[in-house]
N, C-alpha and C positions, 0 to 999 in steps of 0.2 A: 687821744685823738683816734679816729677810724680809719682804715687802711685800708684800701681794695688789695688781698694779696690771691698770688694765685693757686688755685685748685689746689688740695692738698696730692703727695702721692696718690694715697690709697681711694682716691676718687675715680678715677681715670676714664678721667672726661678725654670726651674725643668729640672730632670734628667733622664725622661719617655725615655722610650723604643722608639726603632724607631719606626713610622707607616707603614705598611702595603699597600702602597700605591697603588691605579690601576692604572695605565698606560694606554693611548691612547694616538689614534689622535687629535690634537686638534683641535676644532671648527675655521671652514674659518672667516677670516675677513670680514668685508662688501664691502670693498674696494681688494679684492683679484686681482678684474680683473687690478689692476691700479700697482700693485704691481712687483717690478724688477725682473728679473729672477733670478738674486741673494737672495731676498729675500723668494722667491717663493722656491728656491732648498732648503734655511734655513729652512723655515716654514715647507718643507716636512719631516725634519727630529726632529721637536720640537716634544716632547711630552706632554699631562697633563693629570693632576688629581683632584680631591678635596681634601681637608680637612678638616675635620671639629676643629673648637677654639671653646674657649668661648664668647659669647655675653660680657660679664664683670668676664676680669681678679681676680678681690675681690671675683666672687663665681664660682670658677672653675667646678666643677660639675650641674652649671644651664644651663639656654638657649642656645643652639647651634647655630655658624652662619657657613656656608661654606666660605671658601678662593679656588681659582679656583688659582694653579702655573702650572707653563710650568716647563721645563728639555728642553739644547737643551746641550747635553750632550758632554765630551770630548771623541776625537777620538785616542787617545793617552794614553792609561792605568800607561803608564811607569812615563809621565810627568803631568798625573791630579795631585792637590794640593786639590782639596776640591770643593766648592760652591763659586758662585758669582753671589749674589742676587742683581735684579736691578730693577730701578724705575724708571719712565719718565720724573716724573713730578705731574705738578697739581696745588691741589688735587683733583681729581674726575678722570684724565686721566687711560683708562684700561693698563695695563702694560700684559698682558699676552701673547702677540706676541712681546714683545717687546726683548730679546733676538735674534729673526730671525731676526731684523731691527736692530742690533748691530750689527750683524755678516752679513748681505747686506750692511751696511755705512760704512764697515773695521773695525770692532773690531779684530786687529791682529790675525793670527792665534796661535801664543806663547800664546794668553792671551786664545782662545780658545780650546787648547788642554792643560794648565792649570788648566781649572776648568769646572766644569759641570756650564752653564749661565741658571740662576734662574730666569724667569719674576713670576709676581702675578697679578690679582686684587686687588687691595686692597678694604679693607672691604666696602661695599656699595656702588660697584662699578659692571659694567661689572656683571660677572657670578659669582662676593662673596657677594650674598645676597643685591640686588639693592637696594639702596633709590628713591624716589622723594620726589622733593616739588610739582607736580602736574601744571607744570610752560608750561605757553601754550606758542607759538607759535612767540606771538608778547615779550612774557618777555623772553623769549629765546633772538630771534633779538636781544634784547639792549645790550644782552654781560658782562662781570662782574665788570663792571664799571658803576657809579651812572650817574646819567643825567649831564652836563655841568654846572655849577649854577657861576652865576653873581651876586649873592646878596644873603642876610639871607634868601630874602622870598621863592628863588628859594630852599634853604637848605630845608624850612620847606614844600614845596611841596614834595619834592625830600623822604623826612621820610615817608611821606603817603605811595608813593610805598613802600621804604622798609620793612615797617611794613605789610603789605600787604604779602610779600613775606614770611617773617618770619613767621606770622600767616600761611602760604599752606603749608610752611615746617613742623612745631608743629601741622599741623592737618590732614595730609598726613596719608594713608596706612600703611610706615614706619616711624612713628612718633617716635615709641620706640626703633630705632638705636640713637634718638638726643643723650643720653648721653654719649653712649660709641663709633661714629667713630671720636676717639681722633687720632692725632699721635703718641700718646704714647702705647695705644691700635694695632695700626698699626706694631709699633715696637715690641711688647708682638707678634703679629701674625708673622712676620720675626721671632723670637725665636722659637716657636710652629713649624715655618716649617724647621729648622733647624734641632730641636729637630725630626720631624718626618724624615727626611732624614737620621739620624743617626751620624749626623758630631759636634765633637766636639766644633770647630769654623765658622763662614761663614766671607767669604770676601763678600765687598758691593761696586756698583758704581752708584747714585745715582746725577740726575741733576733736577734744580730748587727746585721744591719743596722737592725734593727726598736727598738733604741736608739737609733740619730741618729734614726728616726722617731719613738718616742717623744720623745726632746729638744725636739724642732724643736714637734712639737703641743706639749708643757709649755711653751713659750717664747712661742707665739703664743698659746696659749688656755689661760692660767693659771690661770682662775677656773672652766674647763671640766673639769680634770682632778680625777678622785676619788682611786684609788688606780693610782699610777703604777708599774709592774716592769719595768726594765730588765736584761737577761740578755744577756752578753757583751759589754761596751762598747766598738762605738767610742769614740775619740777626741770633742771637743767640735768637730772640724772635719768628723765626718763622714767618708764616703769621699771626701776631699782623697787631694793625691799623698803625703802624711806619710803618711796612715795607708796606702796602698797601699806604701811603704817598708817599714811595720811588718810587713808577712807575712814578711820574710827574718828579723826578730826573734822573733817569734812562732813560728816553724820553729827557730830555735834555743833559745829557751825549751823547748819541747815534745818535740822528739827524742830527749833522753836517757834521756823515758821506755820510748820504744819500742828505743834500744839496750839497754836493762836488760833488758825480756821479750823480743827476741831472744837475748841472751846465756844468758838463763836456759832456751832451747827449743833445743838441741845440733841436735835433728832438722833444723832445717830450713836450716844450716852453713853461717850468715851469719856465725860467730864468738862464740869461748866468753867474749868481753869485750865492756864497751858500747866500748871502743876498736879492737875490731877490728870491728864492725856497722859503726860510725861509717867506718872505712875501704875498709868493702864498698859502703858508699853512695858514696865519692868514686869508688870503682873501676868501679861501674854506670854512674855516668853519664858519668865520662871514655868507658868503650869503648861506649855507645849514642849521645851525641856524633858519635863517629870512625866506629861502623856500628852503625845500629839495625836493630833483632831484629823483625820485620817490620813493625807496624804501630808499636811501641812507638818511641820516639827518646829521646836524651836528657832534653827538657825535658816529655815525658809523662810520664816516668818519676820527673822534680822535683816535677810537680804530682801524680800517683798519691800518691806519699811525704804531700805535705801535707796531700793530703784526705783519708786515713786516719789521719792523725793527727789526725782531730778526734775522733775516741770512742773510747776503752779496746777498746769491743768489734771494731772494723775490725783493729786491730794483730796479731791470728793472718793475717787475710787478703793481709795488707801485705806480711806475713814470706814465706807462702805465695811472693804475687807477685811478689817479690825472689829467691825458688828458684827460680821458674819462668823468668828474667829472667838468673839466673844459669848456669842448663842449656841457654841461649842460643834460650828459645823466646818467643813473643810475648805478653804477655796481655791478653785479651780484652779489650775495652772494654765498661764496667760499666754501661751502658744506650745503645739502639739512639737515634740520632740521626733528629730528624724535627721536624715543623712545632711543636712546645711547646719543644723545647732550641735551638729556633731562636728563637724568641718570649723565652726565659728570657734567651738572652745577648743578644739585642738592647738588651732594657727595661733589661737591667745597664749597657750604652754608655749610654743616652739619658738614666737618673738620676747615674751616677758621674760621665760630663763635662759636665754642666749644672748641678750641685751646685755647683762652686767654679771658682775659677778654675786652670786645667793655665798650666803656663810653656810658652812656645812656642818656650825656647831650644835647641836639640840641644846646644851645648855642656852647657847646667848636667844634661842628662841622660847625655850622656859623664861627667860628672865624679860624678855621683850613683852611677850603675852603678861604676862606680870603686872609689866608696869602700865601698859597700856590699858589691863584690866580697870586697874584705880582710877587714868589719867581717864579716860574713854571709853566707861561700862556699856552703854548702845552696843557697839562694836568692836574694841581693843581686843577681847578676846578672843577673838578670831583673826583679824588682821593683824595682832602682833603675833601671831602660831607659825608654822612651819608649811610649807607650801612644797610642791615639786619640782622646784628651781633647787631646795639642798640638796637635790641629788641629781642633777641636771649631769649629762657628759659633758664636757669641758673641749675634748680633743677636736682643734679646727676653727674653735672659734674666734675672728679676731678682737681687739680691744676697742672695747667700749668709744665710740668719739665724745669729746670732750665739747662744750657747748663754750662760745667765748664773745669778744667784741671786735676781732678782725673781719670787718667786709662793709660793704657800703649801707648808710644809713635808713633802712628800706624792709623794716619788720615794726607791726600794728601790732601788739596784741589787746586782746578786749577778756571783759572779765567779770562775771556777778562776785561780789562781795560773799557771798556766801551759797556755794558751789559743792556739793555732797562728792561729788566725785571728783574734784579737780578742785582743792580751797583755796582759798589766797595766798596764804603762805606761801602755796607752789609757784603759784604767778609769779609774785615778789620776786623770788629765787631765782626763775628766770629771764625775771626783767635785768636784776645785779647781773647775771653772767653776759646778757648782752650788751650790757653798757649802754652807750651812744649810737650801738646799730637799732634800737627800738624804743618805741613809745610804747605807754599801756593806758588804756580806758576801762576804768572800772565803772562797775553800776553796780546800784543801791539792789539789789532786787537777790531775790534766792534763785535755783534751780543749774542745772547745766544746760550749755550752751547760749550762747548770744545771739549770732549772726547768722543768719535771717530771720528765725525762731522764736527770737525774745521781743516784747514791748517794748523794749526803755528807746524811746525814739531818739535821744542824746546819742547813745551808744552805738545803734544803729546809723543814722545818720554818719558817725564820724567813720565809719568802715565802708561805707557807700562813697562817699567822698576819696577817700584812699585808693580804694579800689578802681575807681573809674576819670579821678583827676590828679591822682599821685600825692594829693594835698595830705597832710598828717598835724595834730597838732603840736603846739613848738613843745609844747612840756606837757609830762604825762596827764590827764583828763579824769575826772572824778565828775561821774552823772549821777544827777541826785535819781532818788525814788519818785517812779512816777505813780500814779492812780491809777487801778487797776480799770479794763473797761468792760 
């Protein structure tokens, strides 16, 4: 049975006054000129502010950090409902334009004249008080993925980097955010800007990463959450070292779709079968391995593969880049490296190895690459390695929250079947841990992300409905495959 219980401690939800809040324009993007017109007429009508939280929820009266939110408000007074705070992803991704890019990718207008749409920085991020690890140029490149490892000895190379990195993070400028950019911390600043808006409840729609953030706010501030959407689910552990495992499954889930529209594109003579694509890919990265094609190496070339496997529409460009890779020339790197891609992947260290606890064996991560190698050749080899969470500093940080079925019935999650960055498996996992507080709707289709994004009008539809009539289905929802248009 479900149970509305109250706030935990270490939430500390309070009942402050609304803030005061200033209003403006919001700061251009960097990429403004590249942006739709749709997005473009969105963004002219976003607004933002700052707010100031606490550094560390335990001493509410200490150190100040700023949160930079947007407003892109409803236009509809009669049918607003409240807030609907959103996340992109991550963690390091800035979210503060991100409302104007839900409302240019068709975030319904029911769901828009519903609710005033919430983007954030989150903490250590963008314009809410930046981190770095002081990460130059070439540890950028490599991406957030370990090196490729073939053997124990490649593990114990593979740690020197990490350890490395871990050390620039703990001796960085912001070295004294390590303890507190938690997601649960994250989730305390969603309440805080709740609380400053003056709204009783806020609704949330959150994808990738922005699932263990939704979780983690469902979990602390139960009686706080209206209408809960979660879109590509982590696991109930969060980015833990399992689910950083899961990307070598989740790249096997998801490939066969892009060996099927290679085999079916002759032109671009990766192979007229998903069995010979599938074979051009082991044949790529063996000889970029052995000699990479100038900038491109091996293990760029593993990670290109997976992050175009996250949308239907990247897979021409992938194929492209696999021609171009195969006629032994380099390809370009797909945005120019500088002080935000530095800011993005720092703030991904500082919440992934302060979220749980990393093992600090190098054996159990010899044996993990190991078997993932066998279980998961695409990618095991890399995602079962060793990362810079084993040597993460520990002191300050508090425990992990625990994801569960205490609170009212009032979390959507939605789901592709087969999801490179977020598999089902993870869904599943934390569909079990919520119990009876959530429904999940899967759909037939590959790629990350659902909601607004995706085609499967079942899937969509049932989030639109949730969102704007509170309606949910009685039992979990399986959308077939639609036809592509």
């Amino acid at each position: 049975m479900v149970a509305v219980i109250p706030e935990a401690a270490t939430a500390t939800s309070t009942s402050a006054a609304p803030t005061d809040l200033s209003w403006e324009s919001c700061p251009e993007q960097n990429d403004t000129q590249q942006a739709s017109a749709q997005q473009k007429e969105a963004a002219s009508r976003l607004e933002c502010a700052t707010l100031k939280v606490p550094l560390d929820y335990r001493h509410p009266d200490g150190r100040k950090i700023d949160i930079a939110i947007s407003r892109l408000a409803s236009e509809d007074s009669a049918k607003r409902r409240g807030i609907l705070l959103t996340n992109p992803g991550g963690p390091g991704a800035p979210g503060l334009h991100y409302p104007a890019l839900l409302a240019a990718a068709g975030l319904p207008k029911s769901v828009l004249d519903t609710y005033d749409v919430i983007g954030f920085d989150t903490r250590g991020v963008g314009r809410s008080t930046p981190v770095t690890c002081d990460l130059t140029k070439s540890q950028q490149q490599r991406g957030a993925f370990p090196a490729y490892t073939r053997s124990a000895a490649d593990v114990t190379r593979e740690a020197a980097y990490a350890r490395t990195i871990a050390k620039q993070c703990a001796t960085s400028r912001s070295s004294w955010m390590l303890p507190h950019a938690t997601t649960a911390n994250i989730a305390r600043d969603m309440d805080s800007i709740r609380t400053a808006l003056g709204e009783s409840k806020l609704s949330y729609l959150g994808a990738s990463y922005g699932t263990r953030l939704g979780a983690v706010y469902a979990t602390l501030f139960p009686r706080h959450g209206d209408r809960i959407v979660l879109d590509s689910n982590l696991g109930p552990g969060g980015y833990a070292r399992t689910a950083f495992r899961m990307f070598a499954r989740g790249m096997h889930d998801r490939f066969p779709d892009f060996a099927a529209y290679a085999a079916k594109h002759p032109e671009y003579g990766l192979g007229r079968t998903p069995g010979q694509v599938t074979s051009m890919y082991y044949k790529l990265a063996a000889r970029l391995d052995a000699n990479p094609v100038g900038a491109t190496d091996g293990m760029q070339f593993r990670g290109l593969t997976f992050e175009r496997l996250y949308s239907d529409a990247s897979l021409p460009s992938l194929a492209k880049a696999w021609q171009t890779l195969d006629q032994g020339k380099p390809v370009p790197p797909s945005a120019p490296l500088n002080d935000e891609t530095e800011n993005t992947a720092a703030a991904r260290h500082y919440v992934v190895c302060a979220d749980s606890r990393w093992s600090r064996s190098l054996p159990a991560y010899q044996h993990a690459a190991a078997v993932d190698r066998l279980r998961y050749p695409m990618l095991g080899g890399s995602t079962g390695s060793i990362t810079p969470c084993a040597f993460w500093p520990r002191k300050g940080i508090e425990k992990q929250v625990t994801i569960n079925d205490h609170g009212p019935s009032n979390v959507l999650m939605v789901q592709n079947e087969r999801d490179p960055g977020t598999p089902l498996a993870s869904a599943k996992a934390l569909r079990h841990a919520f119990g009876e507080r959530a429904r999940m709707v899967t759909a037939d289709q590959g790629g990350h992300g659902v909601y607004p994004f995706g085609s499967n009008t079942c899937a969509n539809d049932a989030t639109t409905a949730f969102l704007t009539t509170g309606h949910r289905p009685s039992t979990d929802l399986a959308c077939k495959a639609e036809p592509a248009t």
